[in-house]
N, C-alpha and C positions, 0 to 999 in steps of 0.2 A: 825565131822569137826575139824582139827586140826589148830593151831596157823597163818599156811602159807596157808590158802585157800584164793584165791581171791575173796573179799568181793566188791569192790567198783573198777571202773575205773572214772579217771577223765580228761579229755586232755583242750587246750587251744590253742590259736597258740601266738607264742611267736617272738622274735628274735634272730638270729644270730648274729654274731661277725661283719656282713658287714650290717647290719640292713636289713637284709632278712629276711620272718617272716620261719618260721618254727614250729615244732609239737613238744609240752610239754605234759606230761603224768605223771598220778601218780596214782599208784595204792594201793590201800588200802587190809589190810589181817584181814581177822577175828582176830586174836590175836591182832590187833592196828598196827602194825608195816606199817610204806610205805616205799615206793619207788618212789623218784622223778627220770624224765629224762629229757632233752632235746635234742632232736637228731641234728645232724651237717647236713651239706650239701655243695657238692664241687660245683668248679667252672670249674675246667677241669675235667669234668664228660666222662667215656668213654659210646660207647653206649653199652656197654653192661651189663653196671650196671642196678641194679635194677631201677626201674621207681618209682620215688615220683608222689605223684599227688599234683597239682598246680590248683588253680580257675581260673585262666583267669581272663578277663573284665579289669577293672580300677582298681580295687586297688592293690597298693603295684607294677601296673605294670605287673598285670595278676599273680604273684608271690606269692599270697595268699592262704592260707592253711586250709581255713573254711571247705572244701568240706572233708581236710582229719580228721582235728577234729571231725566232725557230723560222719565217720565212726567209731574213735576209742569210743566217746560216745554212739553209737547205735551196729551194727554188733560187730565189734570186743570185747565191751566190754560184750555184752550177749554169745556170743562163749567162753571169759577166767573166766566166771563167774563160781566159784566153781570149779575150777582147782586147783589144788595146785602148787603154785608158785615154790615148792623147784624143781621139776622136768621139770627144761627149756625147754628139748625136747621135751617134751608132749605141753607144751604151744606154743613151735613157730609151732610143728606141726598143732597146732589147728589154729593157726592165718592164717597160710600157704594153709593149707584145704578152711578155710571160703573167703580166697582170690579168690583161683581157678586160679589162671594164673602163669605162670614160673616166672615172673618179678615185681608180688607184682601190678601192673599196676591199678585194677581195685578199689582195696582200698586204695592203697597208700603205699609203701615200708616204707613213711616216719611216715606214721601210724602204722602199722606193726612193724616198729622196735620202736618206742617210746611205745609200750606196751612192748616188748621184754624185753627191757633195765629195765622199770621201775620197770616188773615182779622179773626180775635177785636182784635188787639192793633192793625188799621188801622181799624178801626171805630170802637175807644174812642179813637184818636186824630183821628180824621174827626168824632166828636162832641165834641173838648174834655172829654174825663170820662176820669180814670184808671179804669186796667184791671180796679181790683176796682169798681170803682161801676158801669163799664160792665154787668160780668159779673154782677152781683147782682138778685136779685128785686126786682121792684117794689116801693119803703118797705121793702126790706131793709136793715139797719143794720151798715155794717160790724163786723166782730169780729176783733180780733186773736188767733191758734191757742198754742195751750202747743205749744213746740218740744219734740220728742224729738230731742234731740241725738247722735250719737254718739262713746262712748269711746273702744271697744275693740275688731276687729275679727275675727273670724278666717275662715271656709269660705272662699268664691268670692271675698270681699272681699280675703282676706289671703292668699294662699296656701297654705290647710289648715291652718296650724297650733293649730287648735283647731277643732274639729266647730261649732259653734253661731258663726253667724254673726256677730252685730256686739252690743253691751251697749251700753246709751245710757241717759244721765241726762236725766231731767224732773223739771223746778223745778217741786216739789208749792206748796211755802209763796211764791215770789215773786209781786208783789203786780200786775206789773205787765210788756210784754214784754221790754223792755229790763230788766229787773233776771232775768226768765228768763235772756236771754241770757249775762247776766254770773255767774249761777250756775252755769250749764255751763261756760264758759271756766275759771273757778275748780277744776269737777272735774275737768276735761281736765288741767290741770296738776297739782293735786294727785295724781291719777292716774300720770302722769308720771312725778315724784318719787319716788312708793310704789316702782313700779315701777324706777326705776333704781338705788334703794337695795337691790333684790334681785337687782342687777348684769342684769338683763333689758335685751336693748335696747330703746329708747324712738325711733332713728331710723328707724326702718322706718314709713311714713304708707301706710293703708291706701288702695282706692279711695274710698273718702267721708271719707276725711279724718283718721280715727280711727287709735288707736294701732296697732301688731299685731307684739305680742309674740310668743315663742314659748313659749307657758305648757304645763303638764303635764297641768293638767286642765282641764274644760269650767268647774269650778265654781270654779278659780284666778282666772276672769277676773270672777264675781261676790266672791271676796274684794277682789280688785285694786282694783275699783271704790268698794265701799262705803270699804273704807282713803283713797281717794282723797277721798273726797265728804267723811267726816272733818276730815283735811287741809285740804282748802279749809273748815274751819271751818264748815261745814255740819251739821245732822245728816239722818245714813240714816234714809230715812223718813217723817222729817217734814218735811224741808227741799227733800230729792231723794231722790223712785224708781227703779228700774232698770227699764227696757224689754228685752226682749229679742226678737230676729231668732232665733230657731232654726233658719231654714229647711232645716226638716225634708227635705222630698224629695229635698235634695244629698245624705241620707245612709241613704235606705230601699232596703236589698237588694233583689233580686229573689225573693228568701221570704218580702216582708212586714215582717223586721225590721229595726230601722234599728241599724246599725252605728258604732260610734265608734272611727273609728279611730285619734283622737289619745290613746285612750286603749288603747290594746293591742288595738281588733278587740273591742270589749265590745257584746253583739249583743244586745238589748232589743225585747221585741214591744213593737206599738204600747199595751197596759195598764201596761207597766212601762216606757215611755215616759213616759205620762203622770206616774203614782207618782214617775218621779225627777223632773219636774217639779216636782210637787207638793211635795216634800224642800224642793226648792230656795227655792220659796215659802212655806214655814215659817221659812224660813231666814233669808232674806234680805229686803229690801223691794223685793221686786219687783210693778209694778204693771200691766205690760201683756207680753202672748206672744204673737210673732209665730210664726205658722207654725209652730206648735207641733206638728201631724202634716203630712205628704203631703200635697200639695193633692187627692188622691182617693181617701184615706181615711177618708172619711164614718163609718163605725163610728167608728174610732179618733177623730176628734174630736167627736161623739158624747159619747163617755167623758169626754173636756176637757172638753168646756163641763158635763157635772155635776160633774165632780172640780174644775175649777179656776176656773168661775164668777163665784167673784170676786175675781178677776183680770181685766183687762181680755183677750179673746181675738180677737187680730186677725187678719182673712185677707187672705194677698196671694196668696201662690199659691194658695189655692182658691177664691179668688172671681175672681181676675185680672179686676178691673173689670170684670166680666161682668153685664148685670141677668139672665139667666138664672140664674147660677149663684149669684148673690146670693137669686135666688126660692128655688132648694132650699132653700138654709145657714133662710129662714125658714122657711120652710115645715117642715122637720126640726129647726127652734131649735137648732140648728150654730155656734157661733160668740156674739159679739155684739158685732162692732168689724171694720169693714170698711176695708183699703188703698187708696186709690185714686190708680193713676194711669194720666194720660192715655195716656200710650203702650201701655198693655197691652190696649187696647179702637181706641184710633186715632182717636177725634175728639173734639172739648171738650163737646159732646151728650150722646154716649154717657154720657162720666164723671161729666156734672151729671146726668143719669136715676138712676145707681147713688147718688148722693149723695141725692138725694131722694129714694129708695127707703126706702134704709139707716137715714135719719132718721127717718122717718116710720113703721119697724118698729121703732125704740127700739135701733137700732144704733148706737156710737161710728162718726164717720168722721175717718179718717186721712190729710190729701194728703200723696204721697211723690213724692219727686224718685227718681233713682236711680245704677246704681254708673258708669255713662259718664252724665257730665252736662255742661251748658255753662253758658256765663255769663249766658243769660237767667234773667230774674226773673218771669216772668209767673206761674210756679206759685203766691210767695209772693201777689198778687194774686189769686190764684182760690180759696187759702184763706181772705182775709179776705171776698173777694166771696159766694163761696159759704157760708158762716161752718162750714169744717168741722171748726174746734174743735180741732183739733191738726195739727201739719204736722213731717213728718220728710224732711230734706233731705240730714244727713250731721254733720259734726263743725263746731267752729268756726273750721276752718283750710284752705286750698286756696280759690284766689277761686271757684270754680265752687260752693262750697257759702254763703261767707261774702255772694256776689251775693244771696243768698236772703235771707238774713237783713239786712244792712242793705238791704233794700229793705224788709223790714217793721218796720223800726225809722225808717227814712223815713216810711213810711204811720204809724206811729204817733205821731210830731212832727208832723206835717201836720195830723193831726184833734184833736191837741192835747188837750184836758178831756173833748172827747165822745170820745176813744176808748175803746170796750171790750175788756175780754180775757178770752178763755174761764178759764183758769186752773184748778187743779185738779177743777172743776166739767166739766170736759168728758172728763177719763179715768172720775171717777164711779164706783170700786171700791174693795171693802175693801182696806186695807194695813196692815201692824204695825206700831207706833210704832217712834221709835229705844228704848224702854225692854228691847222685844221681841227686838232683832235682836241673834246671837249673833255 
């Protein structure tokens, strides 16, 4: 039995970031070493992510997580017992096996991955190697990710008040990750400011952290932004891009068209979809679209990726870290900038498979935290480990999102002169100057 064998599993149900309970896990190694986890949980869940399991009844609101705990304390932890942690794929293989269903459904994805997680993070501590070096390929160099930070929030994030989801700034021009950081902080406030000067309230903090106004239109919240980035003495464009979360599906009829209805019920097929997309990116500097159609409307984004190509076009709900689903989007050149995260798939395997898919068909990859999150930091680690080149976690405020970030402002102190950082090099799409933008 060597140092990294799985000695003990221990889970809990704990809370998220929205006081949602969630699944805690910590796994013990013969050598002494653990691994703590607590796993996240979104709010605009697509369906084709994996399935957590929930208790029902009364408590928490049916929202409770006793039923996944009692699995990772019973089945799953007699399955990873006397595994050796250091070999991930073997353990989520085994987690995956003793599941038996595509979707993690019967034990719980959210149990499944909190053994995952906690296995990966007693490993790298069982070896003396932090969590990204554990997690990285053989002579892989670590890489610090260009954050997309976010501003502004409004769909599931914010409670509707504006159709399109969340606006987030990425430091095009900084040089370095820590000077990312501090350019986002800067439009966060400047943002702020803009914003309270047009008597908007500014106290309302979204789920990730971000502002969430209650603005008129979808495309109030790209003036709002770019005014902000300004302000913070920046310029639009060249300085800092806008991202956008559109997540479309929160707002596609059942005829097809997707509806706004922060804006009067103004009902757009998926081409004149696109087209006001496209407006908007004439417009403003925007560099990346998230969820720009439905996650299974294949035509319609189809259409995006020749209409708005370059632009960076990211999928989260249509690919929901799937390598299946990630085959189509190639196969049909759908896309070309994949989301990935762990929980939408259920084990750290699965997500590094879609990661070296992604990359190696010439797709952006994206690591994302999500809108119930906790104080672990392991994500930021599996961005630099796995070098996916940008990493979106939430705003620069709320500890659950700011854990992320100084932990890779840590890792990038630690490695000192050899650190690298992906830096506008890794969004890699046309954008208009500030000369450009009206």
């Amino acid at each position: 039995m060597n140092e990294t064998t799985i000695r003990k599993v221990l889970a809990w149900e704990a809370l998220d970031s929205r006081g949602k309970p969630t699944v805690g896990c910590e796994v013990l190694l013969s050598g002494g070493a653990r691994g703590q986890a607590v796993v996240p949980s979104g709010a605009s869940t697509g369906r084709h992510e994996a399935r957590e399991l929930r208790d029902g009844g009364s408590r928490y609101g049916g929202n409770g997580v006793q039923s996944a705990v009692a699995n990772v304390h019973g089945i799953l932890a007699e399955a990873v017992h006397g595994l050796d942690a250091a070999d991930q794929v073997d353990v989520d293989a085994t987690l995956r096996q003793v599941d038996g269903t595509a979707d993690l459904g019967r034990l719980g994805a959210n149990a499944v991955l909190a053994v995952s997680i906690a296995s990966a993070v007693a490993a790298a501590k069982g070896q003396h190697r932090p969590l990204y070096e554990a997690a990285a390929d053989p002579g892989a160099v670590p890489l610090l990710p260009l954050p997309m930070v976010n501003i502004l929030s409004g769909g599931a994030h914010a409670g509707r008040s504006i159709d399109v989801q969340d606006f987030l700034a990425v430091p095009l021009s900084a040089r370095n990750f820590s000077e990312a950081i501090e350019y986002c902080a800067r439009v966060r406030q400047g943002t702020a400011e803009v914003l309270s000067e047009m008597n908007l309230s500014v106290s309302l903090v979204a789920d990730e952290g971000g502002l969430g106004p209650a603005l008129p239109t979808n495309k109030a919240g790209l003036q709002a932004v770019v005014a902000g980035i300004a302000r913070a003495g920046l310029r639009p464009g060249d300085d800092v891009g806008i991202a956008i979360d559109v997540a479309a599906s929160q707002f596609l009829a059942h005829d097809g068209h997707y509806v706004l209805s922060a804006e009067g019920g103004r009902r757009l097929a998926p081409a004149e979809l696109v087209e006001e997309l496209a407006d908007w990116c004439s417009q403003y500097p925007i560099v990346s679209l998230e969820d720009a159609l439905a996650e299974d409307d294949w035509d319609g984004w189809k259409t995006a990726t020749v209409r708005l190509g370059l632009q960076q076009l990211l999928g989260d709900d249509l690919f929901a870290t799937n390598i299946e689903r990630l085959e189509r989007g190639i196969e049909e050149q759908v896309a070309n900038a994949v989301l990935v995260k762990p929980n939408q798939i259920g084990t750290l395997s699965d997500a590094r498979t879609v990661v070296r898919r992604a990359q190696g068909a010439g797709y952006n990859t994206v690591i994302s935290a999500r809108s119930g999150e906790t104080e672990d930091t392991w994500l930021a680690d599996l961005a630099v480990g796995w070098r996916t080149g940008q990493i979106k976690v939430g705003s620069t405020m709320r500890s659950e999102r700011t854990a992320k970030w100084n932990r890779l402002l840590r890792i990038e102190a630690e490695l000192g002169d050899a650190a690298q950082y992906a830096g506008s090099e890794a969004i890699n799409v046309h954008r208009p100057s500030s000369a450009s933008i009206a």
